[in-house]
Structures are given as structure tokens and as C-alpha cells.
MIDOSE-1310 file (N, C-alpha, C; in nm, 2 decimals, decimal comma, always signed):
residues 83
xxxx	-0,98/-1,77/-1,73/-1,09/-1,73/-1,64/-1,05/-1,70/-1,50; -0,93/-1,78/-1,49/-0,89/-1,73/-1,29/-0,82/-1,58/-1,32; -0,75/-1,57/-1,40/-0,69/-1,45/-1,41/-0,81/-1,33/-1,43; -0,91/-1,35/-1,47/-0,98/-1,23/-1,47/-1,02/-1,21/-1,35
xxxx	-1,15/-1,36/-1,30/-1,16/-1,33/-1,18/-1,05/-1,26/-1,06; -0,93/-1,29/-1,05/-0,82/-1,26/-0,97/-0,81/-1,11/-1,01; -0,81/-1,06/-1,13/-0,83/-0,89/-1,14/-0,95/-0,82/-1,12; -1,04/-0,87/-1,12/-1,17/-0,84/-1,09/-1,18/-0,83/-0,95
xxxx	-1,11/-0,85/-0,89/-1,13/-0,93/-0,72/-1,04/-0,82/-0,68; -0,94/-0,81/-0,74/-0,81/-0,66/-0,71/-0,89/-0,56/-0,75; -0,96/-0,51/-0,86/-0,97/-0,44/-0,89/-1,09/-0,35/-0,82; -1,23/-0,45/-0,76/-1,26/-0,45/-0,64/-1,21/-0,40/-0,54
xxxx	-1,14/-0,45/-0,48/-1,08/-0,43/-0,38/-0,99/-0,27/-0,36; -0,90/-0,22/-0,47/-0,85/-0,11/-0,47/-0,97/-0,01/-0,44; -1,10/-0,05/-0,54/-1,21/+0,05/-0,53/-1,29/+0,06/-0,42; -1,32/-0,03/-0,33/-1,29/+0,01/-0,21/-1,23/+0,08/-0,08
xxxx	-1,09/+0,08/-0,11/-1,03/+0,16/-0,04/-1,02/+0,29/-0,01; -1,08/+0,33/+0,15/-1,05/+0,46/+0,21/-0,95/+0,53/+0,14; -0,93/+0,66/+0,20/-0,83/+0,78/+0,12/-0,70/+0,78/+0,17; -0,68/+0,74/+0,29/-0,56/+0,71/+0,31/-0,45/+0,61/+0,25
xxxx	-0,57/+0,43/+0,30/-0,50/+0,34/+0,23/-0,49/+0,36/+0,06; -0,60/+0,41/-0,01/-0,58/+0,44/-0,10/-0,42/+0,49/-0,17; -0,39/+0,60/-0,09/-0,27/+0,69/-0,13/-0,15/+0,60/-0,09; -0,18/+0,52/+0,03/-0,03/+0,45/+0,03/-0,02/+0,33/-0,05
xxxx	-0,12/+0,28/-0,09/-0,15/+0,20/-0,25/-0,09/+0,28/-0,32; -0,12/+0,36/-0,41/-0,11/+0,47/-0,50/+0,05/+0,41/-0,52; +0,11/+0,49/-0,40/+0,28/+0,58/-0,39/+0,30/+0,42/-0,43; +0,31/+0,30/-0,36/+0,36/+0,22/-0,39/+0,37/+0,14/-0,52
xxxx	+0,27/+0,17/-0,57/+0,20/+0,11/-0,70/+0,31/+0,21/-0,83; +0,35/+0,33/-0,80/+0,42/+0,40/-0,88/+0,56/+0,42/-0,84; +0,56/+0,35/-0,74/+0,72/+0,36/-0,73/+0,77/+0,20/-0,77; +0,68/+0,07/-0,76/+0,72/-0,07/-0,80/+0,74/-0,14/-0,67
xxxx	+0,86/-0,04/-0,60/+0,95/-0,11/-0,47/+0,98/-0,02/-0,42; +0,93/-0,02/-0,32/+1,03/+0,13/-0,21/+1,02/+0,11/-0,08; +1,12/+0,14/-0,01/+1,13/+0,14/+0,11/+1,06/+0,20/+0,25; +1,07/+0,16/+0,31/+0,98/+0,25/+0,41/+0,95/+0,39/+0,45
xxxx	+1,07/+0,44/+0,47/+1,14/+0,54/+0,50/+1,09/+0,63/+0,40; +1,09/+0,60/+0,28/+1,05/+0,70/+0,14/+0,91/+0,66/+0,16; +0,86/+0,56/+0,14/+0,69/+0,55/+0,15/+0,63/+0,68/+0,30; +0,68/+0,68/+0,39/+0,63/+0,74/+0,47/+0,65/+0,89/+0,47
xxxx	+0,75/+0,95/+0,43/+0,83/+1,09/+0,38/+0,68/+1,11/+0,23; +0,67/+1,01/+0,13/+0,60/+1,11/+0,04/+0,50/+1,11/+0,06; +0,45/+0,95/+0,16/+0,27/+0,95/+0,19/+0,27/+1,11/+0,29; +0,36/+1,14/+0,39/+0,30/+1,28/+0,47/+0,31/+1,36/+0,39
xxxx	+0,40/+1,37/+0,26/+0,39/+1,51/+0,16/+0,27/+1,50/+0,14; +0,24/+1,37/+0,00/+0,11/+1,39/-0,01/-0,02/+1,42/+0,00; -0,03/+1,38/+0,15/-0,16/+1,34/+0,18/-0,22/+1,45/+0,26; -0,34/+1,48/+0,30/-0,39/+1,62/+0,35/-0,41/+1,64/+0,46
xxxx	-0,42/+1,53/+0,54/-0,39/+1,50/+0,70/-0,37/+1,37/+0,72; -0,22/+1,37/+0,71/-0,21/+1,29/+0,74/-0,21/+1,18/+0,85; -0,27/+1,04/+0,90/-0,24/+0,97/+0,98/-0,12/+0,92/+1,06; -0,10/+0,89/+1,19/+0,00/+0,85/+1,24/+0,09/+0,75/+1,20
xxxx	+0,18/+0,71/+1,20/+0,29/+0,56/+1,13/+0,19/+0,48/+1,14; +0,17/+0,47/+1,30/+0,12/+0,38/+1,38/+0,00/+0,35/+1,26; -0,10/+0,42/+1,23/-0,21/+0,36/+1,18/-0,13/+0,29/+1,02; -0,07/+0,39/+1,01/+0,00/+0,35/+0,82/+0,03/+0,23/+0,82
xxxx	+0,12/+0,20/+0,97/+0,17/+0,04/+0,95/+0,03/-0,03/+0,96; -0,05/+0,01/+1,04/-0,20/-0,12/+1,04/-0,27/-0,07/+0,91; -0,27/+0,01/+0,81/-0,28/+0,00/+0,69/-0,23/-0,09/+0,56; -0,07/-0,07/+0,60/-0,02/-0,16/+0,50/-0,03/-0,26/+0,55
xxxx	-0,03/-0,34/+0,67/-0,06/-0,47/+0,65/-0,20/-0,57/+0,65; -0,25/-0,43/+0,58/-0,42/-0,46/+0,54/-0,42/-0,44/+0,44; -0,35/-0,39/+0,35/-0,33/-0,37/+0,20/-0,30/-0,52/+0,18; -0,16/-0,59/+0,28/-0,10/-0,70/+0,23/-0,18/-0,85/+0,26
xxxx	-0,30/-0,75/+0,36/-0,40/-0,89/+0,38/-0,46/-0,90/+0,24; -0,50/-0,77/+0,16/-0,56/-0,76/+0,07/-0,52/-0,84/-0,04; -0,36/-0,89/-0,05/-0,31/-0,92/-0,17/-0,28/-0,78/-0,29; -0,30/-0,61/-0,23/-0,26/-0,57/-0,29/-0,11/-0,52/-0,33
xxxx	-0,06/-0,58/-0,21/+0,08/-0,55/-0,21/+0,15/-0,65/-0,12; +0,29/-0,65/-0,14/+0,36/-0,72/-0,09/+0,49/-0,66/-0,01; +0,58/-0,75/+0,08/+0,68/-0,69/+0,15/+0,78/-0,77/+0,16; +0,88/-0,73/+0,19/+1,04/-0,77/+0,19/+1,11/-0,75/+0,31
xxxx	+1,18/-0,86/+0,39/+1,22/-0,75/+0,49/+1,13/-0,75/+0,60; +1,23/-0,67/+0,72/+1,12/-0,63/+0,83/+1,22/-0,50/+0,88; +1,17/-0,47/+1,01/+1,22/-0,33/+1,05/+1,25/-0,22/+0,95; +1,36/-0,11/+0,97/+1,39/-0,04/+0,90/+1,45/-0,09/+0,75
xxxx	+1,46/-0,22/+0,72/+1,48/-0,26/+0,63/+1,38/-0,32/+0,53; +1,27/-0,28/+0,58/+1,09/-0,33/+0,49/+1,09/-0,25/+0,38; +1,09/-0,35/+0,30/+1,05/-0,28/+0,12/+0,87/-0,33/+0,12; +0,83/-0,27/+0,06/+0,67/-0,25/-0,01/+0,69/-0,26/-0,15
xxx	+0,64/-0,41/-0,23/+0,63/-0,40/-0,34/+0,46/-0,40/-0,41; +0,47/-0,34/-0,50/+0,33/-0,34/-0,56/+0,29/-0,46/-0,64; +0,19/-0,56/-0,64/+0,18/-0,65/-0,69/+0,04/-0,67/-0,78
């Protein structure tokens, strides 16, 4: 029963998400584990206008308030894993 509720609560939650955080969900979610450096290079390919670092970083660590992702590391050595 906790495991559902706990997917029910993620799965919420992703459906929620703006189009930005959405996409930097996404990339992360399909890469498993990636580094910053690549997270930020495919999120500006991807995405149609994109936002400054500056906000990306107050995104992912609103994803990670979320519980939908996780991190490794700090500075240029911060991994983003999908959880």
C-alpha cells in the first residue's frame, strides 16, 4: 500500500510540472545519471526558450525537493540521477 501511495504521489507530482521543469525531468529520467554539463547542453537543445542556468539550477533543486530526482556531488562535478 505505501509503494503505491509513494507512486501515486510521484506520479502526481511529475503531472504537475511546468514545461521547463518538466523537460529537465524528462532528459534526466532518460539518461538514468548525467552530469551537469550534458544536462544543460541537451536541456538548451531541447527546449524552445530556453531559461537561464540560474533558474535551471532553482529548478532542479525543486525537482529534488520533489523527491523526483536525486544528486551526487556538487559544483562542476554534480551528477542528476533519476529516481
Amino acid at each position: 500500500m505505501e509503494n503505491k501511495a509513494y507512486a501515486d504521489m510521484h506520479a502526481h507530482r511529475v503531472q504537475e510540472l511546468d514545461t521547463d521543469k518538466r523537460l529537465l525531468y524528462e532528459i534526466i529520467q532518460e539518461a538514468g545519471e548525467i552530469d551537469a554539463g550534458t544536462l544543460h547542453s541537451r536541456y538548451e537543445n531541447q527546449a524552445q526558450d530556453p531559461v537561464a542556468r540560474s533558474a535551471r539550477r532553482k529548478y532542479l533543486g525543486r525537482l529534488g525537493d520533489y523527491d523526483l530526482i536525486d544528486t551526487t556531488g556538487n559544483g562542476k562535478g554534480k551528477r542528476y540521477l533519476g529516481s
